[in-house]
N, CA, C and O of each residue as an XYZ file, in Angstrom:
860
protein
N      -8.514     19.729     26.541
C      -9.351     20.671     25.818
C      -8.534     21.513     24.837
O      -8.995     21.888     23.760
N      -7.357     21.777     25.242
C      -6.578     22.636     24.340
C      -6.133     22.332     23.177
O      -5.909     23.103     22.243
N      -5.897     20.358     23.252
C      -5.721     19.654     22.325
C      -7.003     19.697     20.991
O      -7.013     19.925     19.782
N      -7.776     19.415     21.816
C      -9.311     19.367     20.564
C      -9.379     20.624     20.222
O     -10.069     20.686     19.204
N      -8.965     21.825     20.594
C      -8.910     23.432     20.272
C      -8.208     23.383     19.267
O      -8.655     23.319     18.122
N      -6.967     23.409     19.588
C      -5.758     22.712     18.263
C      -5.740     22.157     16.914
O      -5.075     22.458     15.923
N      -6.685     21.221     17.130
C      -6.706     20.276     16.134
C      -7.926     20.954     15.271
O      -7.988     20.813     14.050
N      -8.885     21.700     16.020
C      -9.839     22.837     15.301
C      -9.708     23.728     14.263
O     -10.513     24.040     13.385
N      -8.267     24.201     14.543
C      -7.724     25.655     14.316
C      -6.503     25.347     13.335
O      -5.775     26.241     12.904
N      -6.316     23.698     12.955
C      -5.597     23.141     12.057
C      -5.589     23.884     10.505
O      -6.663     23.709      9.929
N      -4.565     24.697      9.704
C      -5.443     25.105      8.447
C      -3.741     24.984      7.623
O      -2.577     25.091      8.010
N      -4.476     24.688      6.240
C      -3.277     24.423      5.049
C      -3.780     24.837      4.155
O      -4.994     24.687      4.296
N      -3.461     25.473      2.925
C      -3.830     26.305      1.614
C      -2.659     25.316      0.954
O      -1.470     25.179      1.243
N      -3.437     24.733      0.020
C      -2.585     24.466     -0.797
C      -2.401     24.833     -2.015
O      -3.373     24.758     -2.768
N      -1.321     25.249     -2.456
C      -0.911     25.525     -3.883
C       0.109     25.348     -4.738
O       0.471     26.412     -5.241
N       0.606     24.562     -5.032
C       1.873     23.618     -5.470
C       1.609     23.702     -6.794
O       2.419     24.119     -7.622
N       0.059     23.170     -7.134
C       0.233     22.004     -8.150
C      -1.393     22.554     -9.250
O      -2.012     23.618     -9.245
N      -1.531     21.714     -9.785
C      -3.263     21.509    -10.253
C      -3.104     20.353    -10.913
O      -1.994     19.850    -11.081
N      -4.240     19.819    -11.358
C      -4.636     18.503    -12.253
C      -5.558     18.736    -13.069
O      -6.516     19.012    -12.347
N      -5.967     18.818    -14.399
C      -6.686     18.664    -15.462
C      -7.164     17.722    -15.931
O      -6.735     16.650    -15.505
N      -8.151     17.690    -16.905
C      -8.740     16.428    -18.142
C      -7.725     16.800    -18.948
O      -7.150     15.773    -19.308
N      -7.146     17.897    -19.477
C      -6.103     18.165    -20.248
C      -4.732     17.509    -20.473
O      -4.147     17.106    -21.479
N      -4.423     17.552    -19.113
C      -2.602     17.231    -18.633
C      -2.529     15.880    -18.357
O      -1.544     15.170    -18.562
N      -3.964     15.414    -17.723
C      -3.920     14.348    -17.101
C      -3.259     13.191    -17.973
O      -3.638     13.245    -19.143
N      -2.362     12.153    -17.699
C      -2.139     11.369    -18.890
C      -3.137      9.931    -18.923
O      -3.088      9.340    -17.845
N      -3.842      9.406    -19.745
C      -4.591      8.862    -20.607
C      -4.790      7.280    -19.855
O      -5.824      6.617    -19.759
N      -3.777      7.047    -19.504
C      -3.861      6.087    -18.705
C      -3.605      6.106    -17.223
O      -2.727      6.901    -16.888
N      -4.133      5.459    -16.323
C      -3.985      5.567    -14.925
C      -2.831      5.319    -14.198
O      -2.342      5.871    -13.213
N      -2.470      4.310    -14.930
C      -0.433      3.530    -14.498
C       0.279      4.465    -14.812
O       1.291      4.619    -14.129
N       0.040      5.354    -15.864
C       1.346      6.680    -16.741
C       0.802      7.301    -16.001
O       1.667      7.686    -15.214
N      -0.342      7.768    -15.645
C      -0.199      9.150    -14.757
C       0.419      8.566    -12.905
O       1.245      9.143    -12.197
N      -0.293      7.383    -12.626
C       0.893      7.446    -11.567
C       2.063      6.945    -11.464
O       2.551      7.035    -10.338
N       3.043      6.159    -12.707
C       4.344      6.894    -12.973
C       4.906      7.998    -12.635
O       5.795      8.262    -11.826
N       3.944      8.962    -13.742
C       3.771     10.100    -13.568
C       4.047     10.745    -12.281
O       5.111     11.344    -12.125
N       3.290     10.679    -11.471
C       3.224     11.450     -9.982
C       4.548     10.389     -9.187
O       5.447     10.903     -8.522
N       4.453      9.081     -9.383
C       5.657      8.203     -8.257
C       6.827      8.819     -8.593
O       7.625      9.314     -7.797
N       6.924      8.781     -9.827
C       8.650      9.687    -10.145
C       8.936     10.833     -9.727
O      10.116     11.142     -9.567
N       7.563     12.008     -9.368
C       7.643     13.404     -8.546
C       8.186     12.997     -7.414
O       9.297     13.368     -7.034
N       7.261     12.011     -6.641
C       7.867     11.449     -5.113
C       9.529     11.173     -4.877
O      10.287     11.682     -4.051
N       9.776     10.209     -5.884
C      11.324      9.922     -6.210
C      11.949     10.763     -5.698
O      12.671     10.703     -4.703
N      11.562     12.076     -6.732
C      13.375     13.327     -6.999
C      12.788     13.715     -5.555
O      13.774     13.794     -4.822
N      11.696     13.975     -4.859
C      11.120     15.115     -3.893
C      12.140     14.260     -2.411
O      11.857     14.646     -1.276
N      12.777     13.628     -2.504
C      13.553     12.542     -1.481
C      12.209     12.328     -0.332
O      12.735     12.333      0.781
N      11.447     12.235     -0.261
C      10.435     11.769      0.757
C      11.037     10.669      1.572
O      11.888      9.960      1.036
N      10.677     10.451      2.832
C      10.676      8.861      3.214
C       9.656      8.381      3.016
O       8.515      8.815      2.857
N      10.324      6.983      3.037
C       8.913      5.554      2.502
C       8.193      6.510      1.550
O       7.482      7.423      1.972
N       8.390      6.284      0.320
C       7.788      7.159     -0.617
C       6.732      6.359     -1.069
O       5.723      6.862     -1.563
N       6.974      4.447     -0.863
C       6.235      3.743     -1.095
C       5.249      3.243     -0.155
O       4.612      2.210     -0.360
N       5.104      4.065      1.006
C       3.695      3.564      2.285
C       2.864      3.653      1.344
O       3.088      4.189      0.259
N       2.007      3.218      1.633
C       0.170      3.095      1.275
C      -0.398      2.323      2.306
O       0.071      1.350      2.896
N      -1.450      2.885      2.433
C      -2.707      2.301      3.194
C      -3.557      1.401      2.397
O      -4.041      1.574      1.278
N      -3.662      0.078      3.472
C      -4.321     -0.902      2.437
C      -5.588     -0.968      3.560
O      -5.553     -1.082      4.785
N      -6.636     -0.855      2.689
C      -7.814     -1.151      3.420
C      -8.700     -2.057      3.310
O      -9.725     -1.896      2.647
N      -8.458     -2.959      3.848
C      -9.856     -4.339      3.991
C     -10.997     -4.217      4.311
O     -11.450     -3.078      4.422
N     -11.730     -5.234      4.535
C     -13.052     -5.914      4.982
C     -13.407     -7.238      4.998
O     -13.051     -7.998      4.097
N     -14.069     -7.590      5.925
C     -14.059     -9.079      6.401
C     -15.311     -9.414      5.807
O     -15.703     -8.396      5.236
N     -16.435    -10.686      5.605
C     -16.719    -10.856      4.423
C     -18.370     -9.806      5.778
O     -19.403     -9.356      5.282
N     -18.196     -9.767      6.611
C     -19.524     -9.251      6.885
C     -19.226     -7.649      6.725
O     -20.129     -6.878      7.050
N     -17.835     -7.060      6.174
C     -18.120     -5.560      5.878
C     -17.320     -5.031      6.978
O     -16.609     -4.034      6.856
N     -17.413     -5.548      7.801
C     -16.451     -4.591      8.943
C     -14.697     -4.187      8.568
O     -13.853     -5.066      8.398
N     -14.513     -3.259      8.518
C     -13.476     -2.606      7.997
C     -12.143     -2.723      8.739
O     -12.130     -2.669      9.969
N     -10.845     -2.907      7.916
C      -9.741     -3.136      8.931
C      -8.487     -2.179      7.903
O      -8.225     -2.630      6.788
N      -7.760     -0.833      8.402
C      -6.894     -0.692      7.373
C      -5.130     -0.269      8.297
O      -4.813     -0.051      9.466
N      -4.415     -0.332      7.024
C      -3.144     -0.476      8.423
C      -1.797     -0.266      6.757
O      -1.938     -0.765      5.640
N      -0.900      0.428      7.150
C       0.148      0.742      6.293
C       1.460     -0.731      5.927
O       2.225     -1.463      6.556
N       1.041     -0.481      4.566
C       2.253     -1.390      3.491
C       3.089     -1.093      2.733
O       2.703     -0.133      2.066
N       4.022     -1.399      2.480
C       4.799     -0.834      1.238
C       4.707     -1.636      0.259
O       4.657     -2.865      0.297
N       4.672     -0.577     -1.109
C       4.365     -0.918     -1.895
C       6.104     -1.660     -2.734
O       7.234     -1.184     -2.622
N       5.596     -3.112     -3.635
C       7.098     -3.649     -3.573
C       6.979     -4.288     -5.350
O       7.397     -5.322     -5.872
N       6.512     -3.573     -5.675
C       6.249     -4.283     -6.995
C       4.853     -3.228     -7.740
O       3.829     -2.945     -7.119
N       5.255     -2.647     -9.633
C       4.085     -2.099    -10.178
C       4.065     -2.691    -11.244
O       5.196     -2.779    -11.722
N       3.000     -3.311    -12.064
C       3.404     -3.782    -13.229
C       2.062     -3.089    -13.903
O       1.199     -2.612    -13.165
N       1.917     -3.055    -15.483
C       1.098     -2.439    -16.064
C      -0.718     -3.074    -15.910
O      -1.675     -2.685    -16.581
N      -0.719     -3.938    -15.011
C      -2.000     -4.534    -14.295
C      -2.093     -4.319    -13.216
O      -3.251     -4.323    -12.800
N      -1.282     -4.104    -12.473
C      -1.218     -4.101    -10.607
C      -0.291     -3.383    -10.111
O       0.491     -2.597    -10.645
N      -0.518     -3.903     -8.408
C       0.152     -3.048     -7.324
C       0.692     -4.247     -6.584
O      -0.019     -5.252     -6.558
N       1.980     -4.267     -5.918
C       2.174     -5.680     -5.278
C       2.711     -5.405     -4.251
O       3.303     -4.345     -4.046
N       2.575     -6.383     -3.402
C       3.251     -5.934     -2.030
C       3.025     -7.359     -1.033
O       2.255     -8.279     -1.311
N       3.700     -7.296     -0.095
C       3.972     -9.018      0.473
C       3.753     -9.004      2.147
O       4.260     -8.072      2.771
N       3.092     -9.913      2.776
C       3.112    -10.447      3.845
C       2.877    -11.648      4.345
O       3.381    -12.559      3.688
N       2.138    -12.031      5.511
C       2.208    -13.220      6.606
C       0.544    -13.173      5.904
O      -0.400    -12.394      6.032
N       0.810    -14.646      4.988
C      -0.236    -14.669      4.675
C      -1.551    -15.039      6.034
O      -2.762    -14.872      6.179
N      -0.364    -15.636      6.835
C      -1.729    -16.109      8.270
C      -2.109    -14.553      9.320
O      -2.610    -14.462     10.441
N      -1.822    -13.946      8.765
C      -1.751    -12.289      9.791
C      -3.332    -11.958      9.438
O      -4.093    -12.517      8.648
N      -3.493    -11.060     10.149
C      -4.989    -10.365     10.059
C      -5.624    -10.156      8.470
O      -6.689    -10.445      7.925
N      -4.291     -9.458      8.030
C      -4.819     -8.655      7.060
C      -4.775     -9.747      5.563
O      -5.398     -9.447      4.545
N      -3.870    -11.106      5.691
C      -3.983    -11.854      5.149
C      -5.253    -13.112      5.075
O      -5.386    -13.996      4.228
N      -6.118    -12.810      6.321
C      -7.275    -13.454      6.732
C      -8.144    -13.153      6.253
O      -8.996    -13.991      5.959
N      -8.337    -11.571      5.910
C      -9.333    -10.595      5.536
C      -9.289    -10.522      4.008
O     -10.283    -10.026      3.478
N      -8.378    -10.902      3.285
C      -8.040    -10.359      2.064
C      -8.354    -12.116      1.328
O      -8.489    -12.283      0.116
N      -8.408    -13.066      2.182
C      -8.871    -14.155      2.031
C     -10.348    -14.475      2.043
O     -10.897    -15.412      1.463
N     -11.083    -13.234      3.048
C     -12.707    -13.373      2.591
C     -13.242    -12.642      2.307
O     -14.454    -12.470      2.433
N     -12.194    -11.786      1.679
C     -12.709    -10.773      1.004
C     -11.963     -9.713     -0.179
O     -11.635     -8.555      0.078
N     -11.757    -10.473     -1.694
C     -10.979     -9.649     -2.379
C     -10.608     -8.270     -2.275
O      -9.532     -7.695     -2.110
N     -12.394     -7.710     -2.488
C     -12.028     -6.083     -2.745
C     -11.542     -5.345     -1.631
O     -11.800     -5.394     -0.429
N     -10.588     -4.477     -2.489
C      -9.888     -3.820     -1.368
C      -9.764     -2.133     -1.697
O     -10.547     -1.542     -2.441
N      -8.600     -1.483     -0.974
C      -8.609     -0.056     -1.643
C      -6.950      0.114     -0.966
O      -6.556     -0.380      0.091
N      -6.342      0.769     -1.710
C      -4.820      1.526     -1.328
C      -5.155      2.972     -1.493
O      -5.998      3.513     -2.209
N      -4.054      3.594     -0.432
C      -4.145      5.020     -0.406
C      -2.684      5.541     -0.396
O      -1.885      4.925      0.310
N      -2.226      6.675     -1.146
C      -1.297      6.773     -0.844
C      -1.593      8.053     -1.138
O      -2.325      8.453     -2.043
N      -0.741      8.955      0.007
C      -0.900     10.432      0.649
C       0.553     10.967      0.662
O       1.387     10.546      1.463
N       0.850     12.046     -0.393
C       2.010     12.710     -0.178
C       2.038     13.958     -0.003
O       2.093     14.876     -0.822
N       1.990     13.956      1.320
C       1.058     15.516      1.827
C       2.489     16.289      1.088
O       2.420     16.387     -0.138
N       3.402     16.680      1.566
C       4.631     17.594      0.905
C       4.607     17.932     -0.566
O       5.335     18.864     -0.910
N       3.830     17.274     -1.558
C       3.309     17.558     -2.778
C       1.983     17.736     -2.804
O       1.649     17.931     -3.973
N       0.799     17.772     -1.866
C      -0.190     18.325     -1.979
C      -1.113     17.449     -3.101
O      -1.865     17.799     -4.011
N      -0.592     15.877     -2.474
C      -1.647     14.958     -3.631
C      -1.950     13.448     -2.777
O      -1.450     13.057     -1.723
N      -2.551     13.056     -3.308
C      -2.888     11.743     -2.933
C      -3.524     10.734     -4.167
O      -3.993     11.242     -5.186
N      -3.498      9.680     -4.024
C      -3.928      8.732     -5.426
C      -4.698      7.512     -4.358
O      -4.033      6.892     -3.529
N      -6.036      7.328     -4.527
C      -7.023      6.456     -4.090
C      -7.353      4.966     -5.411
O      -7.554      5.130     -6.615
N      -7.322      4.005     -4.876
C      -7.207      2.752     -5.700
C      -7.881      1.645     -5.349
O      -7.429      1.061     -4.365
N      -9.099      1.054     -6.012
C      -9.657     -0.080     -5.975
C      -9.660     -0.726     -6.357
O      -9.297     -0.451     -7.501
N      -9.892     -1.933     -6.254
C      -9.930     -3.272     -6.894
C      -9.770     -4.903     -6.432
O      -9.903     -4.820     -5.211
N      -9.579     -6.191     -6.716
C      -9.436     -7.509     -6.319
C      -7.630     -7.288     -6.056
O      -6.629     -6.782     -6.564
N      -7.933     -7.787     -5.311
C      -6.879     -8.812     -4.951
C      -6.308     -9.956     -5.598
O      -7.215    -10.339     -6.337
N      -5.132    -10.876     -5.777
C      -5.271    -11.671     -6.164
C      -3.460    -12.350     -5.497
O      -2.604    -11.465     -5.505
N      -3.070    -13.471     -5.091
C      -2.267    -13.943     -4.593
C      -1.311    -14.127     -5.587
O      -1.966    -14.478     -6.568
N       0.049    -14.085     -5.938
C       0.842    -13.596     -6.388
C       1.573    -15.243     -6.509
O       1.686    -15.962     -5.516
N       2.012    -15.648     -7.860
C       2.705    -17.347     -7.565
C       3.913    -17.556     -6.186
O       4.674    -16.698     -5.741
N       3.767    -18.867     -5.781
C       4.792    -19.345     -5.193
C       6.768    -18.660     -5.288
O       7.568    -18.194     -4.477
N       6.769    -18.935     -6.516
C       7.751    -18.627     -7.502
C       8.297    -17.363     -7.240
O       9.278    -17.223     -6.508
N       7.698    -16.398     -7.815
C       7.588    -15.092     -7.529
C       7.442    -14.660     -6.224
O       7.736    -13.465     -6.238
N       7.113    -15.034     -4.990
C       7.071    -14.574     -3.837
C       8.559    -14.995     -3.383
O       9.230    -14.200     -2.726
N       9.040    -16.204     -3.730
C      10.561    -16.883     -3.178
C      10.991    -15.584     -3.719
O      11.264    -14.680     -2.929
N      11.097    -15.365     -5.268
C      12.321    -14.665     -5.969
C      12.675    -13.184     -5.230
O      13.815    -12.804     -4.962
N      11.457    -12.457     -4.970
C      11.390    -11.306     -4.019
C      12.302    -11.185     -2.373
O      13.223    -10.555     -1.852
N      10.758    -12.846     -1.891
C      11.671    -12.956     -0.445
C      13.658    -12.804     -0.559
O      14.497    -12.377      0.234
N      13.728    -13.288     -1.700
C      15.670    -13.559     -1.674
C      16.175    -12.160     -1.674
O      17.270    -11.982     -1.142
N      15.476    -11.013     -2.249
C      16.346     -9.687     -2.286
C      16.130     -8.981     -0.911
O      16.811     -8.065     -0.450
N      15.218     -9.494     -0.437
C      14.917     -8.931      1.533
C      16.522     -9.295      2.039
O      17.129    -10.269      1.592
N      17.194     -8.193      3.207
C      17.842     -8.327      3.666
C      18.066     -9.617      4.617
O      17.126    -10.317      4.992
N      19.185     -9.812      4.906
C      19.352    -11.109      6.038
C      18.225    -10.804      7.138
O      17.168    -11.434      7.159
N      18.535     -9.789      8.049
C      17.559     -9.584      8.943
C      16.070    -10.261      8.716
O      15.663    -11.327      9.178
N      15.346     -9.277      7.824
C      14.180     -9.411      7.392
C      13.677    -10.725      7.244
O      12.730    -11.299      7.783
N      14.602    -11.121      6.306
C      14.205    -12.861      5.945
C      13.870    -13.899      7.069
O      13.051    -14.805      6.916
N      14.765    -13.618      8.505
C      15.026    -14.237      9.685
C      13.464    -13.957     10.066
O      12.561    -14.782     10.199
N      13.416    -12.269     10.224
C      12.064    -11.888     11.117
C      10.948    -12.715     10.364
O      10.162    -13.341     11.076
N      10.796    -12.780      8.922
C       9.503    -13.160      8.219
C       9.472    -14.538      9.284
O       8.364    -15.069      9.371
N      10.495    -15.106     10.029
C      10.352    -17.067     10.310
C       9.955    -16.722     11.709
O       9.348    -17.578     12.353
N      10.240    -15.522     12.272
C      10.526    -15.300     13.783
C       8.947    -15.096     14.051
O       8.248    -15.731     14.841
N       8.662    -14.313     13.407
C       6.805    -13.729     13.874
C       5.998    -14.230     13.380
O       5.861    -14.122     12.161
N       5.247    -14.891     14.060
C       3.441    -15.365     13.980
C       2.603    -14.265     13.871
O       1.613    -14.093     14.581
N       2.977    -13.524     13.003
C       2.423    -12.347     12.559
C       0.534    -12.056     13.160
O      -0.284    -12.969     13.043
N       0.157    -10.730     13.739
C      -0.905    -10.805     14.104
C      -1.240    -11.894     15.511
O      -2.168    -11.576     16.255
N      -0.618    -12.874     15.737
C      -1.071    -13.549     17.231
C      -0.521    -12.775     18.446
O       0.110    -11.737     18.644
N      -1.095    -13.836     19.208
C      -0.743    -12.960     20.691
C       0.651    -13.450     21.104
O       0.981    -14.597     20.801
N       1.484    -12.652     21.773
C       2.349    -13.045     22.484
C       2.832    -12.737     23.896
O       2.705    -11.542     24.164
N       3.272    -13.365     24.728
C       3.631    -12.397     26.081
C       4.474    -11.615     26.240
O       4.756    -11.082     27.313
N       4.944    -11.454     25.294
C       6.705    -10.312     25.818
C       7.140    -10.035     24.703
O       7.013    -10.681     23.664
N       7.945     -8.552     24.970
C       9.228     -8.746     23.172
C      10.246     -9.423     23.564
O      11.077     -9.767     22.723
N      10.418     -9.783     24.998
C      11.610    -10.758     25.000
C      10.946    -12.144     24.237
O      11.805    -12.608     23.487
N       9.883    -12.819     24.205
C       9.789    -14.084     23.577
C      10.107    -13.763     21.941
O      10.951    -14.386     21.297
N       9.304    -12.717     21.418
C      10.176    -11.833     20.290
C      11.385    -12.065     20.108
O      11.694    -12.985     19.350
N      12.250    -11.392     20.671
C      13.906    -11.144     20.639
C      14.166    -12.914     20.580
O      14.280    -13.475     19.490
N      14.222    -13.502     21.592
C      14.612    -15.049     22.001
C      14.001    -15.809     20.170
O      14.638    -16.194     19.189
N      12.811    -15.736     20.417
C      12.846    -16.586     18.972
C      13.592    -16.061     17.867
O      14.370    -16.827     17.297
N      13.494    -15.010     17.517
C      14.495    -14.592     16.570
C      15.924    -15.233     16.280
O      16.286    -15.807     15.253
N      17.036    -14.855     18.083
C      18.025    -15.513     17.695
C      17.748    -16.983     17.891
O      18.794    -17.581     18.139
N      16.827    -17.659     17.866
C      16.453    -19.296     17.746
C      16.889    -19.355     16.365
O      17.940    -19.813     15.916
N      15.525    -18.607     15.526
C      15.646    -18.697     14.010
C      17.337    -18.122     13.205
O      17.873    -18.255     12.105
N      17.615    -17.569     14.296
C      18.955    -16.895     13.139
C      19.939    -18.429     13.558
O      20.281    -19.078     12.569
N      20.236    -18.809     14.497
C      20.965    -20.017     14.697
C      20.540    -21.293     14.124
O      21.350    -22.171     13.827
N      19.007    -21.427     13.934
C      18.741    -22.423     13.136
C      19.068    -22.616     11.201
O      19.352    -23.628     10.560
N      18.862    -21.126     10.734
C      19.235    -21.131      9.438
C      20.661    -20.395      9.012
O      20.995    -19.929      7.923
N      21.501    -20.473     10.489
C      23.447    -20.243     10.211
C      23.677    -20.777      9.178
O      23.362    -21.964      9.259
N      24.158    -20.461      8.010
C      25.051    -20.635      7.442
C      23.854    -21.717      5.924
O      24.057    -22.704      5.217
N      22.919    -20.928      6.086
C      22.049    -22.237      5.384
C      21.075    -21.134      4.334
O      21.084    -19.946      4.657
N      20.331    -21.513      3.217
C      19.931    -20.504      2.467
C      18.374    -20.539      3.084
O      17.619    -21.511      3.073
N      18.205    -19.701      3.424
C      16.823    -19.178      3.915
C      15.471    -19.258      2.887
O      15.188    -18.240      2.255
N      14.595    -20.543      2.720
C      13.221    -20.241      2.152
C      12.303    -19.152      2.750
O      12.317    -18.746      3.912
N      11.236    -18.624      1.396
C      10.084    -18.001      2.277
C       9.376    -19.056      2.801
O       9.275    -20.164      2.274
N       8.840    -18.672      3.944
C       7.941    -19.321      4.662
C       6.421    -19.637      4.128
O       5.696    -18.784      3.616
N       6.042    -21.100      4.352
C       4.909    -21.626      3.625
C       3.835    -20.461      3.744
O       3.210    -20.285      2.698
N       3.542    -19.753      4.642
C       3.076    -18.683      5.070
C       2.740    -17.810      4.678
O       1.573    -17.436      4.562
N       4.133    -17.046      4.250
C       4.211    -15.634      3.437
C       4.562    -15.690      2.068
O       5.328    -16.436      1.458
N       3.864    -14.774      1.722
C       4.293    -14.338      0.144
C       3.391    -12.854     -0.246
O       3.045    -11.913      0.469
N       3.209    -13.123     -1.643
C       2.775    -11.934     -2.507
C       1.519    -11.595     -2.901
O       0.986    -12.687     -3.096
N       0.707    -10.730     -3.142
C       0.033    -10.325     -3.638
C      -0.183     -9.110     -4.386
O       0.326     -8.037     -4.066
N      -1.136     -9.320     -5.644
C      -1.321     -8.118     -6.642
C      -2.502     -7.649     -6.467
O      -3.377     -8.489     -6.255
N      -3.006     -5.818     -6.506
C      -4.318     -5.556     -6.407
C      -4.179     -5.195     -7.843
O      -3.188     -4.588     -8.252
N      -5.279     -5.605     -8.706
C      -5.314     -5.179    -10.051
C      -6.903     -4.134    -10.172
O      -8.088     -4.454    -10.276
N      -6.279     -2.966    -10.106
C      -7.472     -1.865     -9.882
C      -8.791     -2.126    -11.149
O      -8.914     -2.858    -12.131
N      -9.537     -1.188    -10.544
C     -10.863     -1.317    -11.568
C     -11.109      0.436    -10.950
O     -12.170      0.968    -10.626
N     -10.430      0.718    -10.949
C     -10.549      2.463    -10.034
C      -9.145      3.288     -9.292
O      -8.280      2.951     -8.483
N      -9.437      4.417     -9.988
C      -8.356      5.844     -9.808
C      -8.914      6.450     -9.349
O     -10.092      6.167     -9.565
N      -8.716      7.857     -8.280
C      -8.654      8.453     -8.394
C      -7.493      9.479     -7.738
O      -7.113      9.351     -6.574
N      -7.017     10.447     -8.589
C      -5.851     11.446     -8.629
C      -6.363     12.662     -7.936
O      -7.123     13.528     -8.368
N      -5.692     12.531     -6.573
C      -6.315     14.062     -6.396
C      -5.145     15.249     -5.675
O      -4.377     15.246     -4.712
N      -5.395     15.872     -6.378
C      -4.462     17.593     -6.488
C      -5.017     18.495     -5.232
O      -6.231     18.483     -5.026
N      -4.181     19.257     -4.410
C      -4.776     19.588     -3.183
C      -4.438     20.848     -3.983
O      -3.486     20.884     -4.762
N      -5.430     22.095     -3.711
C      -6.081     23.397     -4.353
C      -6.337     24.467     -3.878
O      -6.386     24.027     -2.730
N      -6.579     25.660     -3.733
C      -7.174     26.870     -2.980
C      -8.152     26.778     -2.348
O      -8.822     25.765     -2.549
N      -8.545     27.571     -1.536
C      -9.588     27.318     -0.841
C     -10.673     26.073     -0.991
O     -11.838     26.205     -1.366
N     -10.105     24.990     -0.659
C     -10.520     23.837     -0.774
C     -10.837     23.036     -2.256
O     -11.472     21.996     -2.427
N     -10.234     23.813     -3.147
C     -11.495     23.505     -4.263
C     -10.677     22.873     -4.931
O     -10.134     23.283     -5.957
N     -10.415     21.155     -4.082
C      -9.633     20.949     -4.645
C      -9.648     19.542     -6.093
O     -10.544     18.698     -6.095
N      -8.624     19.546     -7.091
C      -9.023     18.792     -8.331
C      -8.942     17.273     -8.056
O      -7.997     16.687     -7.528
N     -10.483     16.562     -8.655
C     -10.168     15.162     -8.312
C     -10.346     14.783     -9.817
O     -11.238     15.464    -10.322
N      -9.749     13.875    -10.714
C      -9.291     13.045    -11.964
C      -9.597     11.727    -11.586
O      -8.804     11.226    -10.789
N     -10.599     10.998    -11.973
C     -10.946      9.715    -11.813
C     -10.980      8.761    -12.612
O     -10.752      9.310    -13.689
N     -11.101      7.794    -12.785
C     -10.612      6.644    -14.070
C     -11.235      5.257    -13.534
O     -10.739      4.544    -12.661
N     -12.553      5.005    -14.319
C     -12.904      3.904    -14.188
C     -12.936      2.638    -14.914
O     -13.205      2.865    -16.093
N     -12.816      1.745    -14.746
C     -12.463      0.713    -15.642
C     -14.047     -0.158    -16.647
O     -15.093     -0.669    -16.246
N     -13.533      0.033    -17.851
C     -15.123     -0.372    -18.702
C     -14.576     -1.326    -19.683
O     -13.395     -1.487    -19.992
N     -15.515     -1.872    -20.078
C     -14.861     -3.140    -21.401
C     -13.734     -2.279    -22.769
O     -12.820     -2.665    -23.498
N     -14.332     -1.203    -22.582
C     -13.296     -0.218    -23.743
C     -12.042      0.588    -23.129
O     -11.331      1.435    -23.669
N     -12.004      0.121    -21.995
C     -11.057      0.854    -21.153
C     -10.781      1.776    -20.250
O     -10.526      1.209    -19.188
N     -10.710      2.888    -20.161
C     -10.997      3.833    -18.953
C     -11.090      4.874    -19.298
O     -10.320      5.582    -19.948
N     -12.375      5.108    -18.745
C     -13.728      5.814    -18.150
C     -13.089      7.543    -17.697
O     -13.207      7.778    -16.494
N     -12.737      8.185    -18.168
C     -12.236      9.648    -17.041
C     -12.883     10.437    -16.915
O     -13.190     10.918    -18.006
N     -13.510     11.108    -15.772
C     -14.559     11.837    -15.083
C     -13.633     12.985    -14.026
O     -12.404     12.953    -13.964
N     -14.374     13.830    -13.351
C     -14.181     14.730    -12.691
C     -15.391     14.812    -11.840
O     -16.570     14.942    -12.170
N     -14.517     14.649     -9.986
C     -15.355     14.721     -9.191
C     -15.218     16.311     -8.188
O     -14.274     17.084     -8.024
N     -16.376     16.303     -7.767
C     -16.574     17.662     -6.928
C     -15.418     17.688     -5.943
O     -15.106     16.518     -5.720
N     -14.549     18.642     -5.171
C     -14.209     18.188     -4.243
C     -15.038     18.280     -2.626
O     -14.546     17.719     -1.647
């Protein structure tokens, strides 16, 4: 009970920052430049988490933290087990949404759009800058299945590290890349007594759309 009391009596004022139609910059990628380079100098950890949120094709919702590993002036990129849950889901069902929350700056940036699988090519060239470790684990885990133990964990691992000794490590037919190429922003600035600024940006045949929502 003291816990749910607690979590009642939770309170934050924020005042850091603000966001405008004014300041805001013109495009959605420059303004979150814009804000990723604040994250940068601010030394955060994982400055690049985001929450990626799915749906399976009947709607039921599945969301779970990624890092973000790639921005280009169309997209957001980031890589896994394509046979894993979230690679199942994103298979019957493009649209998606990223979230990324940097409470210590008093902002967050919300993002929609398709999905789209990222070439062969380009997923190898990435997999190669992953550390030794990593590269091993991508072969070691059946990402998302069941298993009985972290010892069967641990044991396959050093299977896979003794099987590719001394040998150059492919990505796995499995894993690779994907790009979300948004059709939706929104920038939001945490504020005084709640009132706080949301900057939105929607995508139209002439380009993007910028509005202001209530908070």
């Amino acid at each position: 009970m003291q816990v749910r009391k607690s979590i009642n009596n939770l309170r934050r004022e924020y005042k850091l920052n603000k966001l405008s139609e004014e300041t805001v910059q013109k495009n959605p990628f420059k303004q979150f430049d814009k804000w990723f380079g604040d994250v940068l100098k601010s030394g955060l950890i994982e400055p690049n988490a985001m929450v990626l949120a799915t749906s399976d094709a009947k709607g039921n919702p599945s969301a779970r933290v990624v890092l973000l590993k790639g921005l280009t002036k169309t997209g957001f990129k980031f890589f896994t087990n394509y046979s894993s849950r979230k690679g199942k889901l994103l298979t019957e069902n493009s649209a998606v949404s990223l979230l990324f929350f940097w409470a210590e700056l008093e902002r967050q940036v919300r993002i929609e759009g398709r999905i789209k699988k990222l070439s062969r090519t380009e997923s190898q060239k990435y997999f190669n800058t992953r550390p030794l470790q990593s590269r091993l684990a991508a072969w070691s885990s059946e990402q998302s299945e069941m298993i009985p133990s972290r010892d069967h964990l641990e044991t396959r691992f050093q299977i896979i590290k003794r099987q590719f000794k001394g040998k150059k490590i492919p990505a796995p037919t499995d894993w690779g890349g994907y790009i979300l190429e948004p059709g939706y922003f929104e920038f939001w600035q945490g504020r005084e007594n709640r009132l706080h600024d949301r900057i939105c940006f929607k995508k139209t045949n002439k380009g993007w759309n910028i509005f202001r929502l209530a908070p």
